[in-house]
N, C-alpha and C positions, 0 to 999 in steps of 0.2 A: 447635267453638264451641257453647257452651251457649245456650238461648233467648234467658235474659235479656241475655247477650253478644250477641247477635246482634239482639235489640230495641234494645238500648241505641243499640249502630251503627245501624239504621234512624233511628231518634230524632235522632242528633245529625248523621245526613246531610241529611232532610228538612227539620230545620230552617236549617239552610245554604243549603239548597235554596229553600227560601221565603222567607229574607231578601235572597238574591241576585234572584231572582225580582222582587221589588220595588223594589229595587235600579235594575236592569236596566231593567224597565217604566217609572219614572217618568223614567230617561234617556233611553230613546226617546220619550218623547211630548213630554218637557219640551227634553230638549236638555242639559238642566243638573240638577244633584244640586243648587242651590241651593231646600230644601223647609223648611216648618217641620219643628222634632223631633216636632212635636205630631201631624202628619202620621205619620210614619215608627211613632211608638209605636203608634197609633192600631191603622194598616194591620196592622204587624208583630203585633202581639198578637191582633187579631181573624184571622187567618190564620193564624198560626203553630197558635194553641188547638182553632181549628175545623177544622185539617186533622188533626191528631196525634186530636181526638176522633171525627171521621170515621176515619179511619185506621182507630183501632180496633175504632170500631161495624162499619164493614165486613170487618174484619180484612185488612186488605192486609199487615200486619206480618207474617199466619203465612203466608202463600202460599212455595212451594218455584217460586221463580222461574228454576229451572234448568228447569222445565215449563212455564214462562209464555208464553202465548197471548193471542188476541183477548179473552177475558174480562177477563183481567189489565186488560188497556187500556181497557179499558170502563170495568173498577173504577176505576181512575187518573180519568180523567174526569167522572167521580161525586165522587166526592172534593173534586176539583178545584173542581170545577161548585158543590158548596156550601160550600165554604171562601169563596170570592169573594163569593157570594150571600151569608154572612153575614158578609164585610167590608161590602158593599154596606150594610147595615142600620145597623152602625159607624158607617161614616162618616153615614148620615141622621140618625141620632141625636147624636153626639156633635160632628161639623164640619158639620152643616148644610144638607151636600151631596155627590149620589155623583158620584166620579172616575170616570164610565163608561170613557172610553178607556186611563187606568191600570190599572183593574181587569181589561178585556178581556184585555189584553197582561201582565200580571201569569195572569189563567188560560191564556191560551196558554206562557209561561215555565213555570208548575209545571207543567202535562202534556207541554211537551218536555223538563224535563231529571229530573222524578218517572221518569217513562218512560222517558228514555232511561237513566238510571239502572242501571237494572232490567235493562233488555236489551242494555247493552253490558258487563254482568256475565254474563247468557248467553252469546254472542257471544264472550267473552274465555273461559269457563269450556268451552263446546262446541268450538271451534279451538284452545285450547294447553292450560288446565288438565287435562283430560280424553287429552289427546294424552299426557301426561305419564305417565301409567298402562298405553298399550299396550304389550305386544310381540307379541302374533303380528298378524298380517297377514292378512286373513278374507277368503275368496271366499264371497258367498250364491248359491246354486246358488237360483232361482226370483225372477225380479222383480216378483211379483205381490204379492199383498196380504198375504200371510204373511210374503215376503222383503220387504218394506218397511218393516214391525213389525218384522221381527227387528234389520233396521237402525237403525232409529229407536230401540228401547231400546235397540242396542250405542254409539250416539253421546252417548245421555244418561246413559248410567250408569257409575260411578265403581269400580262392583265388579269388573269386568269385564276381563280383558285384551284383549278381541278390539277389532282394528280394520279396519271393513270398510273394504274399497278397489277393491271392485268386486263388480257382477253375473253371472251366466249365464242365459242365458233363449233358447228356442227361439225363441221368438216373433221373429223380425226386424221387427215393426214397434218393436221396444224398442232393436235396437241399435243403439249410438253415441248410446244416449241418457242425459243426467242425471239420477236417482234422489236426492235430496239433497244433490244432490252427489256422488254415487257413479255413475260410468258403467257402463253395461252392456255388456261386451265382445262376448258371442258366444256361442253354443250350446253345447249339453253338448259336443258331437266338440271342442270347444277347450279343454276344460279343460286338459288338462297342458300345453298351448304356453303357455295364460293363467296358468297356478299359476309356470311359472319365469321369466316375463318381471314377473310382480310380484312376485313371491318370496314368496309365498303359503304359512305354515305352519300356518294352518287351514282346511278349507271345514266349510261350514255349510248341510248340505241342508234349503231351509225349502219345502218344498213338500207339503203336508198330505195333500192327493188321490192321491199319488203310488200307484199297487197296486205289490204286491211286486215284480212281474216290470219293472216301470218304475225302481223305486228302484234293482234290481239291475243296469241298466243303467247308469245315473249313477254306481253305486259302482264298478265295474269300469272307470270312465274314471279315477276319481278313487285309488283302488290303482296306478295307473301314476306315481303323483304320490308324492314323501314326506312331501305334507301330511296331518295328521290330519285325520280325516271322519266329525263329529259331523249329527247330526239332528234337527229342529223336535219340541219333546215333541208327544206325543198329541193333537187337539184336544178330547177331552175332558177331559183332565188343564187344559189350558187353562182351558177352560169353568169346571169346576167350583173350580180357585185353587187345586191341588194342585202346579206346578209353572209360575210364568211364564218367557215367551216367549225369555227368556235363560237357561234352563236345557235346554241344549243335552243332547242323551242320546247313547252311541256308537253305531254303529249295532251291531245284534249279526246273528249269524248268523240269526239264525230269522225276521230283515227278509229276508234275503237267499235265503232255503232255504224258507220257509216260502209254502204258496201263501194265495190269496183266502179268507178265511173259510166255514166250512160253515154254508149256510144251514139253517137250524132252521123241521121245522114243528112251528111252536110248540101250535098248538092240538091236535094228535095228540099232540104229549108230553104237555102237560097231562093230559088224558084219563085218561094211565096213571099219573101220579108226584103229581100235584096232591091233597095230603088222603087220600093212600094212605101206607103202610109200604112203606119201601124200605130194603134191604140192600144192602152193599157189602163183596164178600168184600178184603181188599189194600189195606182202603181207608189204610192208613200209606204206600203208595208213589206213584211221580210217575204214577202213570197212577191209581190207585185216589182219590186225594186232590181229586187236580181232579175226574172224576166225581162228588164228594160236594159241590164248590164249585160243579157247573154245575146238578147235579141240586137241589141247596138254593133255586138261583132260582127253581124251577117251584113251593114251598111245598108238597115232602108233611107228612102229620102226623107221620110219625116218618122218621129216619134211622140205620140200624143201622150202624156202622163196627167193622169184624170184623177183626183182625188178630192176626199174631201176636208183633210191636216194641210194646212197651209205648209207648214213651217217641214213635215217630210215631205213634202211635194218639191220644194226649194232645194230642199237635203238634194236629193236623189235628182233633180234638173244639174245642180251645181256639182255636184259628183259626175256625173255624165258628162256634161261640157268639157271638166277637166279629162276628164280619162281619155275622150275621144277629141281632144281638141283640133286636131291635125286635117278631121275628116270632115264630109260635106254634111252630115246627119244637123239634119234642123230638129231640135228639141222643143218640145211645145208645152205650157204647165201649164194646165186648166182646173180651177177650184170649182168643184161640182157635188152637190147630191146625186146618186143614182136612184133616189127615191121620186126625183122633177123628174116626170115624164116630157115635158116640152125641153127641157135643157137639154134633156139627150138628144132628144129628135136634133136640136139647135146643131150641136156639139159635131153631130154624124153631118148633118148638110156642111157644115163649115169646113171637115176635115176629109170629111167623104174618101175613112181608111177603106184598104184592102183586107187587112186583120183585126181581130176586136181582141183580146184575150183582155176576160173578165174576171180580173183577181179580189174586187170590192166584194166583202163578206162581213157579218157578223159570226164568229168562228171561237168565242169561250163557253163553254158547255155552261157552267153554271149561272153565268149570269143570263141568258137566254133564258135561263128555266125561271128566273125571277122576271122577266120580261118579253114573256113569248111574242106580244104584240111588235116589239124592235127588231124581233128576228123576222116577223113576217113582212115586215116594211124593208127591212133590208136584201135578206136571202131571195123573197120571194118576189114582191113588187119592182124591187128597184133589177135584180135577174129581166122579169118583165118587161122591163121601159127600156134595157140599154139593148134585148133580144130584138126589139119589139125596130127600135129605131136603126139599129146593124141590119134589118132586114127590108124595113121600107128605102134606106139608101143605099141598099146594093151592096152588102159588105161580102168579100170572099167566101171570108170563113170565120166564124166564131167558137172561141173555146173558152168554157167554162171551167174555172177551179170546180173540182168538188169534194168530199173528205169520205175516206171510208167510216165513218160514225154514220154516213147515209146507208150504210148495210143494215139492215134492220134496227132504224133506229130505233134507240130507248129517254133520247132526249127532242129538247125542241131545237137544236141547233144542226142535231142529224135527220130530222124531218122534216126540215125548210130546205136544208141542201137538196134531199130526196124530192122533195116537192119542187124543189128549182129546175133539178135535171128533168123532172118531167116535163116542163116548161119549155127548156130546151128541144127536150127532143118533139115536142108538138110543134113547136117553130119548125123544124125540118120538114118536116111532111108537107106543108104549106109555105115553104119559101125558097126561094133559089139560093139561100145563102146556104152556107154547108154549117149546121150547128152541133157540136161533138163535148161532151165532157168527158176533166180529167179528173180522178179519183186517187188521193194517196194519203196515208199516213200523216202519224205525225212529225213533223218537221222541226230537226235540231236547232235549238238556238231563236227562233223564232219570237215575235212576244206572246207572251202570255202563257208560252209554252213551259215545260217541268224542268229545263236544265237554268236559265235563268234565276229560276224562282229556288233551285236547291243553289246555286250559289251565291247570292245571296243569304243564304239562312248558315252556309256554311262561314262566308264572311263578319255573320256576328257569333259564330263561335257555337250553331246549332241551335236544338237539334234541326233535322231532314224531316220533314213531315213528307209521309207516304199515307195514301189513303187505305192500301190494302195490302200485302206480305202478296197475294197472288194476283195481282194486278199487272197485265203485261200488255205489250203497245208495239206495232211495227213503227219502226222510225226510219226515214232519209234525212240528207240533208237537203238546206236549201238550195244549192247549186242542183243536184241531183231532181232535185221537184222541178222546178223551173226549166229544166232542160228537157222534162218528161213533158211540160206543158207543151214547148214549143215544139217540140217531135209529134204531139198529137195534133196539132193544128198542118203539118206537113202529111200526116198520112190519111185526116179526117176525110171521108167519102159522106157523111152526114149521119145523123144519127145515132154515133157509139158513144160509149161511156168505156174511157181508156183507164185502166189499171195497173201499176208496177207490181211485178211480185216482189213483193220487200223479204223475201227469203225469211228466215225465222224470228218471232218474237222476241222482244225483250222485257223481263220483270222487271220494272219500276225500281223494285227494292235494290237489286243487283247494278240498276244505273247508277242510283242513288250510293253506294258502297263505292264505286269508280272513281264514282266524282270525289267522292272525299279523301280516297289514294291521291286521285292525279292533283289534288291542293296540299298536300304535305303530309294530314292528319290520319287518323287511324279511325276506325269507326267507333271505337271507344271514346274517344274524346269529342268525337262529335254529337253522336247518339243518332237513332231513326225514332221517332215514333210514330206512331199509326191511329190516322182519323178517322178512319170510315170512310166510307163512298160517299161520294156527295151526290145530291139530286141530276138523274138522268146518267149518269157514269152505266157501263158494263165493266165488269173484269176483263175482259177480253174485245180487241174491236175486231172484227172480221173483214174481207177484201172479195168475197162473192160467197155466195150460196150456190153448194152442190149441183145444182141443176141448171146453173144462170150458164155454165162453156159448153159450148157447142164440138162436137171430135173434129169440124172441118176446121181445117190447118192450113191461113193463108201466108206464112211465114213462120219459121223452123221456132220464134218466141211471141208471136203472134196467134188469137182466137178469135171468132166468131161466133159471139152467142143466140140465143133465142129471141125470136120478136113476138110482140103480139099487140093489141089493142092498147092507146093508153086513155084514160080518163081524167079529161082534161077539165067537166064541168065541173065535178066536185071541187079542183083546187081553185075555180072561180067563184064557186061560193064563199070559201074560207076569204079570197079575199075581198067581196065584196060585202062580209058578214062579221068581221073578224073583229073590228071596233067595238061593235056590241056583246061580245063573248066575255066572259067572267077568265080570266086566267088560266084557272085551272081546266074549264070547257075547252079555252081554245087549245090550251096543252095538249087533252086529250083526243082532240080532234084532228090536229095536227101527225100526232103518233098512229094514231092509228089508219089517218087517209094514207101516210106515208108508207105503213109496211104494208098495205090490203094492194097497193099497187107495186110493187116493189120486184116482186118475185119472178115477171115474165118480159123484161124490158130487155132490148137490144146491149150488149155489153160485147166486149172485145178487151180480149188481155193480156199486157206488154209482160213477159218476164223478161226479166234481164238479170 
């Protein structure tokens, strides 16, 4: 219905309304409809004109009376209130005298049936019109102030198919109680008895405060269920009118796998990235990219993004620009090998940063294992060239990605990282620059990483290929990694190899089961199967060996491990030798230089 359709109907209801009104009024006082017409015209016209022009001055015409409240009624009131008032004047003027008791019960008639009007078109539109439009059937996991809005907009709104029909809420001072009408059944442990005694095929987790480790509990109640299990957006997505409160989000894995945020000292990063040149070797990839998004909020003067994908280097320049348009930050896009030792040298004179953070990596196990020569030109040589030119121009500080798969490696991709950070830390001892690696897990969402690659296979309908049933992996995410890079480059005194404690493992298979909850399917219909381990894989990755922390405690989640000797000639052999090695030689070469030095190396480690 168009405005002026929708005026028009206002118009010629109100006026019905107020010739009844009068109508009505002078039958009750009088008893009898026997009046002058001189009367009826009189009334009728000074009412009718002075309601319809209030009306408008106030606009009661535009009000969305599907939202209509105590204001509403007030407005009514008003209205009402001087329509009368200037019958009142009418009749002084023209008949001589006011009908006080007509007029009273003529304003009490327009504000009961103006108003009732209004709100037995809510009333009828919220209990059937609106009912006309559901089909799923909605449990809100949280009764409190968040699940209340959620419900209140799922009852008002017309877009929407959800129709709540009940609460969960620990609090037992709430159960068996009315919500709008919506009863609140019973705690999280009842959700699936509650999801098939309603037949419930969506929940709706709206509880804001929820940390990770809490959410993960509600949703592992609610995966026993074949309701789908959406969740309250962001509140600050909220806040700022990016997404309102019925734009429900799925939940994804990195809700569920992903722990508490890394808290940031702010004022020590500053320090080092604030109005300073910083470089980012990798910055086209998912761990390089967000360090250039997180390091951008600190406002250095420049930002150097060094890679060697044209086409993500642009991504991630032209992402940047936009997000920070406002600011003084000069973005710089450099297409480079890290493998040209004179390009770096080039690259460092040119920009002659204060920070190097060096995310360029070869970083998929098994393809390394088919080309261990590409991992030694990358991991190791091109580490070399960009250490090598961070330290003849003076750079601050340098921090190296590294992976814990460098914990005693069993591949060639976890003993080039290993062999890397020795690199590093030989630079330190002979250079003024402060050189420090980070070490962590594997990283949600990522390429090449295990969550991409199951969704996808869930996308064509399965199965999940898992390599092993007992195959388990610490995971962050990438905001989480990235954050841990740039904290370590603020606390690096030189030398350490910095570590999150990623708190407890996750099996593979059990991610894999998640993922195919949080897409709609059942694991049934998807299936898992299981290939083996592939070349260089462990069941397990580690994050230190027993002996590697030290008991001195320079910070209440901070360590200080063991130093000793490192041996630097051997890994100049491998790479001045490395061209001529048979594959499997260098493989083996590689493994083995990497864990015979492994064990006694300076480490330091962040839990959080």
């Amino acid at each position: 219905m168009t405005y002026k359709q929708r005026l028009s109907l206002f118009i010629i209801i109100d006026s019905a309304i107020v010739l009844a009104a009068i109508f009505f009024s002078h039958l009750l006082v009088r008893g009898t409809i026997d009046t002058s017409p001189f009367f009826y015209l009189v009334s009728a016209t000074a009412i009718l004109l002075s309601h319809h022009l209030f009306s408008f001055k106030f606009k009661l015409y535009k009000k969305a009376w599907e939202y209509a409240s105590i204001g509403e009624l007030i407005l009514i009131f008003k209205i009402a209130s001087a329509s009368i008032l200037t019958a009142a004047i009418f009749h002084g003027v023209l008949l001589n005298e006011v009908f006080i008791r007509r007029l009273s019960v003529t304003w009490l008639l327009l504000v009961l049936f103006i108003g009732g009007s209004r709100f037995c078109w809510r009333i009828y539109r919220d209990l059937y019109l609106s009912r006309l439009s559901y089909s799923d059937r909605t449990l809100i996991i949280g009764a409190g102030s968040a699940g209340t809005m959620v419900a209140r907009q799922l009852l008002k709104s017309n877009e929407s198919d959800l129709q709540p029909v009940g609460f969960i809420d620990d609090d037992v001072k709430k159960h068996h109680l009315d919500i709008m009408g919506i009863p609140v059944f019973g705690g999280v442990g009842e959700i699936e008895e509650i999801v098939k005694q309603l037949k419930v095929t969506n929940i709706v987790i709206a509880i804001p405060s929820l940390s990770r480790k809490e959410l993960n509990v509600i949703f592992q109640e609610c995966i026993k269920t074949d309701a789908k299990t959406q969740i309250l957006p962001m509140l600050e997505d909220l806040m700022t009118g990016k997404l309102s409160v019925n734009q429900f989000r799925d939940v994804q894995v990195e809700d569920l796998l992903g722990r508490e945020p890394v808290v940031l000292n702010d004022d020590k990063i500053s320090e080092d990235i604030t109005n300073k040149v910083v470089l980012v070797t990798g910055a086209g990839g998912s761990i390089g990219s967000e360090i250039c998004r997180q390091i951008a909020q600190f406002n250095p003067e420049k930002l150097v993004l060094l890679g060697h994908g044209e086409n993500s280097i642009y991504s991630i320049e032209m992402e940047l620009k936009e997000s920070f348009r406002g600011s003084k930050i000069e973005f710089i896009s450099v297409i480079a090998e890290i493998q040209d030792a004179k390009k770096m040298m080039s690259v460092m004179e040119t920009f002659q940063p204060d920070v190097v953070y060096h995310a360029a990596a070869h970083k998929h196990v098994p393809l390394m294992e088919r080309n261990p020569e590409e991992a030694v030109k990358n991991n190791m040589i091109g580490t070399l060239n960009v250490a090598n030119a961070a330290s003849w121009h003076g750079v601050k500080t340098f921090v190296m990605i590294s992976s814990d798969k460098a914990v005693n490696p069993t591949s060639v991709m976890g003993a080039t990282k290993r062999l890397a950070e020795m690199i590093v830390h030989h630079m330190d001892e002979s250079s003024n620059t402060k050189f420090v690696a980070v070490r962590f897990g594997n990283v949600l969402g990522s390429r090449g990483s295990v969550i991409p690659l199951f969704k996808k296979q869930i996308e064509k309908g399965g199965p999940v290929t898992v390599t092993h049933p007992d195959m388990v992996r610490y995971f962050m995410t990438i905001p989480e990694a990235s954050r841990l890079v740039i904290q370590a480059g603020a606390l690096a005194h030189g030398g350490e190899i910095f570590v999150l404690d990623m708190g407890e493992p996750v099996k593979i298979v059990d991610l894999a089961k998640n993922l195919i909850k949080l897409s709609g399917y059942s694991v049934e219909e998807i299936g898992i199967e299981y290939t083996g381990t592939r070349p260089g894989e462990k069941l397990y990755e580690e994050l230190l060996k027993d002996d590697e922390v030290g008991e001195h405690q320079v910070h209440p989640k901070i360590y200080v491990g063991k130093t000793s000797e490192l041996y630097i000639s051997e890994i100049e052999e491998i790479i001045g030798t490395f061209l001529s090695m048979e594959k499997e030689e260098l493989r083996d070469r590689l493994i083995a230089l990497a864990n015979n030095k492994f064990a006694n190396s300076q480490v330091m480690s962040i839990s959080v």
